[in-house]
C-alpha positions in Angstrom: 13.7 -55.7 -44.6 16.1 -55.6 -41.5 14.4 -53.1 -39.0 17.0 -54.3 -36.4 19.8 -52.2 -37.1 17.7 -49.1 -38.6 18.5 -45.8 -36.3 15.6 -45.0 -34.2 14.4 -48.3 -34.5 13.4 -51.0 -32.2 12.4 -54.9 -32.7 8.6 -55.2 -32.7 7.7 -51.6 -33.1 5.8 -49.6 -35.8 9.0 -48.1 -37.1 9.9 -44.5 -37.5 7.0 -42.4 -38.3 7.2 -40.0 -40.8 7.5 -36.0 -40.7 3.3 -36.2 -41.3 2.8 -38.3 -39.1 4.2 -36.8 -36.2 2.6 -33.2 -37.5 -0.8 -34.9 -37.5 0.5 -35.9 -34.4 0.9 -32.8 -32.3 -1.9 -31.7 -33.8 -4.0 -33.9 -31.8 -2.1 -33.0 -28.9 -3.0 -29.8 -29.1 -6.6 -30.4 -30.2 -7.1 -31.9 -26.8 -4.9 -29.3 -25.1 -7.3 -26.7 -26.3 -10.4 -28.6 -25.8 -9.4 -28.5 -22.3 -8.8 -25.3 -21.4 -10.5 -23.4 -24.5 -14.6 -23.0 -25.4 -14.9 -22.6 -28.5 -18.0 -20.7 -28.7 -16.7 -17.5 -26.8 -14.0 -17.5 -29.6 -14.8 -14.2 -30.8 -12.6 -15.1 -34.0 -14.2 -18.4 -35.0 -16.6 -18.8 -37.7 -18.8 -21.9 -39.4 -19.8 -20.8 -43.4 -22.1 -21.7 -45.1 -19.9 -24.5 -46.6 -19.7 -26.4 -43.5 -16.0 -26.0 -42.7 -14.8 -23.4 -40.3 -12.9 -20.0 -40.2 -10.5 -18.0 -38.8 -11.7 -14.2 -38.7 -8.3 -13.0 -37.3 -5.9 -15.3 -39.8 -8.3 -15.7 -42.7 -7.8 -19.4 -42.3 -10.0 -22.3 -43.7 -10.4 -25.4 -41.3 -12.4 -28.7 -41.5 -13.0 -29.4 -38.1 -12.9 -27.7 -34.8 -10.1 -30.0 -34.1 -7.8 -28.4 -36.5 -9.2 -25.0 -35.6 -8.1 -25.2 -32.2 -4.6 -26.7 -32.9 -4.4 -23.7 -34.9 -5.2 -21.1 -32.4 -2.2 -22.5 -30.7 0.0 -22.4 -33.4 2.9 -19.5 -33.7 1.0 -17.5 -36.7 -2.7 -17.0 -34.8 -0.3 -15.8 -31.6 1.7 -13.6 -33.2 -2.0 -11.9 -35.0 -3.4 -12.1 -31.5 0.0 -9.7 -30.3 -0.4 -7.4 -32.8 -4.0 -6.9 -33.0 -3.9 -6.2 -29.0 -1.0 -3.5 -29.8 -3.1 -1.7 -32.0 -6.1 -1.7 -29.8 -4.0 -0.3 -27.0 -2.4 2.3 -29.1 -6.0 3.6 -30.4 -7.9 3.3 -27.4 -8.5 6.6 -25.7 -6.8 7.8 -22.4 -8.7 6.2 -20.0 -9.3 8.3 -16.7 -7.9 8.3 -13.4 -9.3 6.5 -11.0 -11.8 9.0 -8.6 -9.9 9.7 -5.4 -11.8 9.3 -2.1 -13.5 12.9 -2.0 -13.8 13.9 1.8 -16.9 15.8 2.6 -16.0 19.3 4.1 -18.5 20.0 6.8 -20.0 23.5 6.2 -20.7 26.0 9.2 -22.6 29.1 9.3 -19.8 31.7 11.0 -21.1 33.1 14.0 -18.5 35.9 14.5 -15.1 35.8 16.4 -14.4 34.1 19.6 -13.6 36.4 22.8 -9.6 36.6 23.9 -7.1 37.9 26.0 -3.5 38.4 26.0 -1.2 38.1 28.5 2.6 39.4 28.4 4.8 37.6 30.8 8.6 37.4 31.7 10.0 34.3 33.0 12.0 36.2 36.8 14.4 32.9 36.7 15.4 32.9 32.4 14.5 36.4 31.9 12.7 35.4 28.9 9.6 36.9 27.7 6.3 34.6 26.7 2.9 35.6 25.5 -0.2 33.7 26.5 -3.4 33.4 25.2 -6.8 32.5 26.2 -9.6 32.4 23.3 -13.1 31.6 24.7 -15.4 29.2 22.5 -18.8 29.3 24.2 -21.1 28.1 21.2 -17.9 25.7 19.5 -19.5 22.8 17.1 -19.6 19.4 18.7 -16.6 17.2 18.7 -14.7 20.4 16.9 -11.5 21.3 18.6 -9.5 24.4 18.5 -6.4 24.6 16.3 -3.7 26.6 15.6 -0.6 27.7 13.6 2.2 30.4 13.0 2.1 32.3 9.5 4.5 34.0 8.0 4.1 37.4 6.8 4.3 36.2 3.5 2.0 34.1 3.3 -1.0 36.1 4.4 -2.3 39.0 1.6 -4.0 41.7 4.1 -0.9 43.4 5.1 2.4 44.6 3.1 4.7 41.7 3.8 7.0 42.6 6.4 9.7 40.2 8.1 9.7 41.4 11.3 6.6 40.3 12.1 4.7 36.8 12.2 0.7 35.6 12.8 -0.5 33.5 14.6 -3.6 31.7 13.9 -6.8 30.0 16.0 -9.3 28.4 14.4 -12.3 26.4 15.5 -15.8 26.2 13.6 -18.5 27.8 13.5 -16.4 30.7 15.1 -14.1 33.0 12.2 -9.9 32.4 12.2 -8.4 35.1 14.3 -5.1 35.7 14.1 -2.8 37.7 16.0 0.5 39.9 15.4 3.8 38.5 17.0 7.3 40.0 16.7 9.1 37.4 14.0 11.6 35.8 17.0 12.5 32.2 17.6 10.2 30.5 19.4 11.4 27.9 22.2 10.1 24.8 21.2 10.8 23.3 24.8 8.9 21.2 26.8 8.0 23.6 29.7 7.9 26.7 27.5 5.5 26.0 25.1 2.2 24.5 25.9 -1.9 24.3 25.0 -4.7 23.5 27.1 -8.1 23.0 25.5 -10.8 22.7 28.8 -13.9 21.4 27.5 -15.6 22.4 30.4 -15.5 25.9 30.2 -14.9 25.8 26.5 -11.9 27.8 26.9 -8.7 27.2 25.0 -5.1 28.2 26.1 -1.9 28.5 24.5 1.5 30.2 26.3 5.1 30.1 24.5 8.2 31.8 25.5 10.8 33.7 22.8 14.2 32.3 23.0 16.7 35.0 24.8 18.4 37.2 21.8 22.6 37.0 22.6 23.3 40.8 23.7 27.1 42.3 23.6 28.4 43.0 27.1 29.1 46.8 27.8 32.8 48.4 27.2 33.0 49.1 30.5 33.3 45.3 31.7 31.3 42.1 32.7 27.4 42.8 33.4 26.7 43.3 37.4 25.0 40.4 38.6 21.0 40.5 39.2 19.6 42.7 42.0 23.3 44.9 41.9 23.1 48.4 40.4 26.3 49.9 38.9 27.0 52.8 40.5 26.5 56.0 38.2 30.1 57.4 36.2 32.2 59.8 37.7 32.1 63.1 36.0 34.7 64.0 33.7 35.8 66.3 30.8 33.3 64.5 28.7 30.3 65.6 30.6 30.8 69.4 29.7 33.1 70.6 33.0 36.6 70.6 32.0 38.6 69.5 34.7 41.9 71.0 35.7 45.2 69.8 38.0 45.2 72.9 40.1 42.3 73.7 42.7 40.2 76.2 42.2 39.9 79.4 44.7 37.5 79.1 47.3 34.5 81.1 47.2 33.7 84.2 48.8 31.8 83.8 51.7 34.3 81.5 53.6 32.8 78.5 52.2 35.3 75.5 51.8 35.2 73.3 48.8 34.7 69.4 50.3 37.9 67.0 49.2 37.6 65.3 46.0 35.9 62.0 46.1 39.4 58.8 45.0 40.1 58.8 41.2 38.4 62.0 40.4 40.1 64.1 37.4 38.5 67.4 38.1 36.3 69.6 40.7 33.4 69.0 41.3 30.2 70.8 39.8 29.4 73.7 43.0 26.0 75.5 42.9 26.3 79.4 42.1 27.1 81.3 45.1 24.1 83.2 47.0 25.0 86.7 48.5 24.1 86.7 52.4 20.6 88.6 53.5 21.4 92.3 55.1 20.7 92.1 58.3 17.5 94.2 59.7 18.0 96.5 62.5 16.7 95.9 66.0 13.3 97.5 67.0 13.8 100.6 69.2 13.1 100.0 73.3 9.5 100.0 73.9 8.2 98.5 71.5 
């Protein structure tokens, strides 16, 4: 037989091997694959019998040998059992719980009543703008504890009726109670020099001062403010203020008394007192006396 010429073949070799033998083939392969990487004996799906040979529990599979037991486990039908039996587990599994988050211990404090204070209303002579500041004393605060503090809305507090013209604001600072305090609902001014706190462990005195911004105001009809330290002179009289004026001059009064000129720009005389009649005149004593 000419092996020479035969596809596949090759002078001095075994010849082609057969579609069995290159089953029984792989099969080894992967008997050795999965004796390498695989123990057996955690299998929870192998079985021996009673017979001798050995079993597949998930494929309901006969085997001879652990060899052919293992090239099985790595064949395409024990995978695609292993895929759906893992799906169904999964799907009837209960809902497993959240992971517990890190639960931070709230230290507890006996209140010992509020904290002494007083309030300060200031106006800034250059800016003109008003600031508040406060000073809340914390004699008997809790080690390492310091003051804090916050604005509230009216909203969000439930001891008053909710009114928008007015905001809180808030110190806090264990084992003393939250205080709060009632502050016209204005912009504060968030700046550097205008808002600052000041804790002074020292004394154990905390302070906080902050300044409203300054609220744009029309100008008057009557022109441009005066500048600061300059008073605007009072309004001339006029119709308006109840003396109707009139082009002619009045008569002078009796008495003799002359009526002084009328101050530039004026539109009618001015306002004169009521005339007082003169005293009689007494007669002299007679001689002697």
């Amino acid at each position: 037989m000419d092996f020479q010429h035969r596809a596949g073949g090759k002078t001095g070799s075994g010849g082609v091997a057969s579609t069995s033998e290159s089953n029984r083939d792989r099969r080894e392969r992967l008997r050795q694959l999965a004796l390498e990487t695989i123990d057996i004996n955690k299998d929870p799906y192998f079985m021996k019998n009673h017979l001798g040979s050995y079993e597949c529990k998930l494929c309901l599979t006969l085997h001879n040998n652990e060899g052919s037991y293992l090239a099985h486990t790595q064949g395409k039908k024990h995978q695609t059992n292993l895929a759906r039996r893992a799906a169904k587990e999964a799907k009837e599994a209960p809902a497993q719980p959240a992971p517990a988050k890190l639960k931070v211990e709230v230290k507890k404090f006996v209140k010992i009543g509020r904290p002494g204070y007083k309030v300060t209303k200031q106006r800034d002579p250059e800016t003109g703008q008003q600031s508040l500041l406060f000073q809340i004393d914390y004699p008997e605060v809790a080690e390492g504890i310091g003051p804090r503090h916050r604005f509230m809305s009216a909203y969000e507090q439930r001891i008053e009726p909710p009114d928008r013209r007015w905001q809180y604001l808030l110190f806090a600072a264990e084992p003393y109670e939250t205080i709060a305090f009632k502050v016209p609902s204005r912009e504060i001014d968030k700046a550097e020099t205008r808002f600052w706190t000041h804790w002074n462990r020292e004394t154990k005195q905390f302070f906080l001062q902050f300044h409203f911004k300054m609220e744009k105001m029309l100008p008057p009809m009557g022109g441009p403010p005066p500048p600061v330290g300059v008073k605007r002179p009072p309004p001339l009289m006029s119709a308006m203020d109840g003396h109707p004026g009139s082009d002619s001059m009045p008569p002078p009064p009796p008495g003799g008394m002359s009526i002084p000129p009328l101050p530039p720009g004026a539109t009618g005389a001015p306002h004169m007192p009521p005339h007082m009649p003169p005293m009689p005149m007494r007669p002299p004593p007679p001689d002697g006396l």
